[in-house]
C-alpha positions as CSV (number, residue, x, y, z in Angstrom):
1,X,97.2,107.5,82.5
2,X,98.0,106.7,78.6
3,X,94.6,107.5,76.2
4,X,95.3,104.9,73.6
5,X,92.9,107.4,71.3
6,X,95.0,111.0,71.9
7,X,94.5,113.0,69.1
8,X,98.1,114.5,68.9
9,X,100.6,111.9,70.7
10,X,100.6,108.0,69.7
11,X,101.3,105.4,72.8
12,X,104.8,105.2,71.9
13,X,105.5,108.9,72.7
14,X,103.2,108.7,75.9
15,X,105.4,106.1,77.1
16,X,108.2,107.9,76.4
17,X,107.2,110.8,77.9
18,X,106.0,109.2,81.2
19,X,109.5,106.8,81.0
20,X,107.5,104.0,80.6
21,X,108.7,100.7,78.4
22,X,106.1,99.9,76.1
23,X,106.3,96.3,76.9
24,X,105.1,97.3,80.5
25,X,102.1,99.3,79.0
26,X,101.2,96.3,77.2
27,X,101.8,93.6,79.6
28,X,98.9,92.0,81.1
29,X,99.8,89.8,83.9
30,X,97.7,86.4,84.0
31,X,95.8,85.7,87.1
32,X,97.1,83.0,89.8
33,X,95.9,79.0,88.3
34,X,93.1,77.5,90.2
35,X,95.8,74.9,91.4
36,X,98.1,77.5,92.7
37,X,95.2,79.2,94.7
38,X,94.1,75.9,96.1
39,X,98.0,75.1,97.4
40,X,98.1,78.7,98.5
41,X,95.5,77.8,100.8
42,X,96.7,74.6,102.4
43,X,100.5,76.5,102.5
44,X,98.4,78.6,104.7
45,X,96.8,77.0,106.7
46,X,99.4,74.4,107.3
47,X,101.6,77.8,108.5
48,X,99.1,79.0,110.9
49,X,99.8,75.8,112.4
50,X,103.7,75.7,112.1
51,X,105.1,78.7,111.4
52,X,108.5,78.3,111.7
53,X,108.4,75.6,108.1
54,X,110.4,77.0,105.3
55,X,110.0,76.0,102.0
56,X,111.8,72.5,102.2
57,X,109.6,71.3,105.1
58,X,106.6,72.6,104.1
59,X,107.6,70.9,100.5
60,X,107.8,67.6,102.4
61,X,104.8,68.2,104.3
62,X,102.8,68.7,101.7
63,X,104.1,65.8,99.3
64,X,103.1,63.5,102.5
65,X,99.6,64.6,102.6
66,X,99.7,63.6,98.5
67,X,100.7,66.7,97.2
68,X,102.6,66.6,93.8
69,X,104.9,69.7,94.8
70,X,108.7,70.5,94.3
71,X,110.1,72.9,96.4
72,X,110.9,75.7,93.6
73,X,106.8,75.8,93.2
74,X,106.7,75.9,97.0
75,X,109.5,78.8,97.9
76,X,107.9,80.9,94.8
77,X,104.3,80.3,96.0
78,X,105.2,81.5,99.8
79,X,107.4,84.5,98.7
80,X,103.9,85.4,96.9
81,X,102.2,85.0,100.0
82,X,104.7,86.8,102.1
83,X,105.5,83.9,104.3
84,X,109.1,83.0,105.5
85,X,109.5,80.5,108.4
86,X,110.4,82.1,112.1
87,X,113.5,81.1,113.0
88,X,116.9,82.7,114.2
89,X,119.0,83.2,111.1
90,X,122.0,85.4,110.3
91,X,121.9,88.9,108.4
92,X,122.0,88.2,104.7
93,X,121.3,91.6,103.4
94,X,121.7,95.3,104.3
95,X,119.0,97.7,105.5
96,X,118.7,100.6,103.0
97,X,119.9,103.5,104.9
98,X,116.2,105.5,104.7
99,X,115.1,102.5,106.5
100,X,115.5,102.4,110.2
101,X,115.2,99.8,112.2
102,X,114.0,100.7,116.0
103,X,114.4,98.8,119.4
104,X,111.6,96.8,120.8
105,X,109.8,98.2,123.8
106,X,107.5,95.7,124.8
107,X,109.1,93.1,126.5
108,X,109.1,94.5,130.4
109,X,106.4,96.4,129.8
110,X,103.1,96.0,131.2
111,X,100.4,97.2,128.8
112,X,97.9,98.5,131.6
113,X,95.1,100.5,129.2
114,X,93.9,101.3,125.8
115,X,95.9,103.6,123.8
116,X,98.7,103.0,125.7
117,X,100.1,100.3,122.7
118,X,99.5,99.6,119.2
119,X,100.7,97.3,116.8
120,X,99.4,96.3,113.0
121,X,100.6,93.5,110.8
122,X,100.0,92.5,107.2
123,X,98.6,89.1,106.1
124,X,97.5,87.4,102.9
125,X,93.5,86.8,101.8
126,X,92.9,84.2,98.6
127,X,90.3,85.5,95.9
128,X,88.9,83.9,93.1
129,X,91.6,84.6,90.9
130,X,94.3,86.2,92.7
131,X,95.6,87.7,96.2
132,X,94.5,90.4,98.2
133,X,96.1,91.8,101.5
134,X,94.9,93.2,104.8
135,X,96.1,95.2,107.4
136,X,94.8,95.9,110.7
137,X,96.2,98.1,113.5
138,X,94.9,97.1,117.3
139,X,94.9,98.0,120.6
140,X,97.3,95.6,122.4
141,X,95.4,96.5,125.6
142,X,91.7,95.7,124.4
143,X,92.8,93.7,121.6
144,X,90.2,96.3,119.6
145,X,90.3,96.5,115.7
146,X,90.7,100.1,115.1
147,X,91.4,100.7,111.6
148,X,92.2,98.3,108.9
149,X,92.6,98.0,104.8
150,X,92.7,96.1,102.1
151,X,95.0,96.4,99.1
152,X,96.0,94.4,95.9
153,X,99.6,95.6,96.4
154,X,102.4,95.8,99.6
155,X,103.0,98.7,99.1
156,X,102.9,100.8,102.7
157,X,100.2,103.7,101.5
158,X,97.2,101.1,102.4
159,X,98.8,101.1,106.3
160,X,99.2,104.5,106.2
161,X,95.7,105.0,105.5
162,X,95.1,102.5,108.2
163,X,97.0,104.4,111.1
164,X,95.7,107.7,109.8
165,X,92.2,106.8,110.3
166,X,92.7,104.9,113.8
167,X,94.3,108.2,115.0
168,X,91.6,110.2,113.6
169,X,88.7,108.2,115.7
170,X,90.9,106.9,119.0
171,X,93.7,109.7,119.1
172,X,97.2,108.9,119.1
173,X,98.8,105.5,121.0
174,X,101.8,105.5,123.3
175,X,104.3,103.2,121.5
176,X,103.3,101.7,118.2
177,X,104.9,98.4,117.9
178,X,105.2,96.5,114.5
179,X,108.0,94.2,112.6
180,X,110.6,94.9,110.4
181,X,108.7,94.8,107.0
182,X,109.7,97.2,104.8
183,X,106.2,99.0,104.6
184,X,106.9,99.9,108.6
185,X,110.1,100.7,108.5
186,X,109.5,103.0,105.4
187,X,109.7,107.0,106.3
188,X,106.3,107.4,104.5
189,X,104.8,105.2,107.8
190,X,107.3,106.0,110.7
191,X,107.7,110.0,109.9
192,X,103.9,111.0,110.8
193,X,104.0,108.5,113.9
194,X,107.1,109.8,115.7
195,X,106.7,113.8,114.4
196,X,103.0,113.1,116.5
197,X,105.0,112.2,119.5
198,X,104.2,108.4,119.1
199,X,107.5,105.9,120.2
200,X,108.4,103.2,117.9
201,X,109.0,99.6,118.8
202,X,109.9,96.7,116.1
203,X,110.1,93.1,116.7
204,X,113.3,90.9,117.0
205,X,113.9,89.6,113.6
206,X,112.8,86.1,113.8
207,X,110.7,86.4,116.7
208,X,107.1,85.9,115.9
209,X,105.9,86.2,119.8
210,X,107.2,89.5,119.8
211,X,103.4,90.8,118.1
212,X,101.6,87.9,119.5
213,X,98.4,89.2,119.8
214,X,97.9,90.4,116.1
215,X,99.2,86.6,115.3
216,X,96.4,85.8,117.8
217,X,93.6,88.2,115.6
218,X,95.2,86.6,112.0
219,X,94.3,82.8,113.7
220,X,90.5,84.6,114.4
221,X,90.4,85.9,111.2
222,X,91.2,83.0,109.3
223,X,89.4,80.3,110.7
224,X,86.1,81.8,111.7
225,X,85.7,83.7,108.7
226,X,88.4,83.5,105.8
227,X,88.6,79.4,105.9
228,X,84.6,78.8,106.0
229,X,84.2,81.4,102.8
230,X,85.1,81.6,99.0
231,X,85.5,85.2,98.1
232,X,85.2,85.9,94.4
233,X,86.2,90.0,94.2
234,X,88.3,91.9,96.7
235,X,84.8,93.6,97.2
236,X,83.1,90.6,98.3
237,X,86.4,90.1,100.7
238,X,85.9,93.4,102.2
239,X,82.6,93.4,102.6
240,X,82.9,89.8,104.5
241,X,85.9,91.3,106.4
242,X,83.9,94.3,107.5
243,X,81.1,92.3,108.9
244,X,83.7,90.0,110.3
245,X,85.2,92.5,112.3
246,X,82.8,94.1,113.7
247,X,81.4,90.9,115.3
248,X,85.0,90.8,116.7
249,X,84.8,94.1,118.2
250,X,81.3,94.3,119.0
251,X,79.7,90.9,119.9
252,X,82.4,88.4,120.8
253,X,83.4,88.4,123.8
254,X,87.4,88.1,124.6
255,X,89.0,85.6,126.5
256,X,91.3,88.0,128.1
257,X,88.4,90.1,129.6
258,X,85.8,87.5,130.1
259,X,82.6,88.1,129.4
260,X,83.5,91.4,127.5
261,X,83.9,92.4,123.7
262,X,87.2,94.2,122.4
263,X,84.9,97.1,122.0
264,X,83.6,97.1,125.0
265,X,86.9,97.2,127.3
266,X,88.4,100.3,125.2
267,X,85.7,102.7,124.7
268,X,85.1,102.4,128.6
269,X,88.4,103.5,129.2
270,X,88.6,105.7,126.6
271,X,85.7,107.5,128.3
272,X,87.6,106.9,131.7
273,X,90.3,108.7,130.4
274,X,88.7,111.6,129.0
275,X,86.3,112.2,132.2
């Protein structure tokens, strides 16, 4: 956005012209150590595993398996990662008032056919050198992947793009149930959902089971492709990712519909549907 070689307006005015601080034009943030990304990893993994540590038990955990760790290194490397432990807890801050919070739907419900629920969630991916993030929304009938993105920031426009091009190839779901994240409870995601008709649902705070089966697709994800690879770009990662997935929707079969693929279960209902 600023040309360091305009002929008329030097990079202070630019920046003052755009509101900018100068120091944030010429800040260049340094990538993640090696060390970090290698404790990033076993944070992760060992959180797969037990997700309801917070930073002072995984701090102990990991100075048990050897780990020279304190636990400020450990809270400031999970809040990079997006991790906090599931667990009851009180209220500690206020909702911003653009940002509201809907009930769940799911927990009498019984989710009978495809389109009929959706739900997407947002986890972390390690790259040589830094973070990336991906989101995936899902059929909680066929346990499909319809849409998903990766993004170097968490912000919500890469979910957005995500829902807008599931819609575009499946049509619109039911009830679209996510968590209480700030990129779903932002008006730039929920506003096209509910003007299309669609119901929102948002898990209990606390309550990890409440989107189980996207926790369910993360534990996929992560040990039978993320784990066993070393990405070095966020190009490698999606390419990985993409190839990945579509072995998930297209070849392996699901445990909930026995010898069938994700893929398999919605497009023949789909089908049924439209017939």
């Amino acid at each position: 956005m600023i040309e360091t070689e305009h002929p008329k307006l030097n990079v202070a005015r630019q920046c003052e012209l755009l509101e900018l601080p100068r120091s944030t034009y010429y800040h260049h943030p340094k990538p993640p150590k090696e060390a970090d990304l290698a404790l990033m990893k076993q944070i992760d993994e060992i959180y797969l595993e037990s997700p309801f540590f917070g930073s002072r038990q995984m701090t102990r955990w990991l100075q048990r398996e050897g780990h020279v760790v304190n636990r400020k290194r450990v809270r400031r490397l999970m809040r990079l990662m997006g991790l906090t432990a599931i667990y009851q807890k009180p209220s500690l801050s206020k909702k911003a008032a653009s940002h509201q919070i809907y009930p769940y739907l799911l927990r009498t419900l019984k989710v009978a056919r495809s389109n009929q629920v959706w739900a997407t969630d947002i986890i972390y991916i390690p790259v040589c050198g830094g973070v990336v993030y991906l989101c995936a929304v899902i059929d909680w009938h066929s346990r499909m992947v319809l849409a998903w993105e990766l993004s170097n920031t968490l912000d919500a426009s890469f979910c957005v793009r995500a829902v807008q091009r599931a819609i575009a190839i499946y049509g619109k779901p039911e009830i679209f149930n996510t968590d209480q994240g700030c990129q779903f409870t932002s008006a730039a995601f929920t506003q096209p959902l509910l003007a299309a008709g669609v119901r929102l649902s948002m898990d209990g705070k606390g309550r990890c089971l409440d989107n189980v089966l996207v926790e369910r697709l993360w534990r996929s994800v992560k040990y039978e492709e993320v784990y066993l690879k070393r990405y070095e770009t966020m190009v490698e990662a999606h390419a990985n990712l993409e190839t990945y997935l579509l072995f998930y929707n297209d070849r392996r079969p699901h445990s909930a519909h026995g010898r069938q693929t994700p893929s398999e279960v919605c497009h023949a209902q789909l089908d049924q549907a439209a017939a």
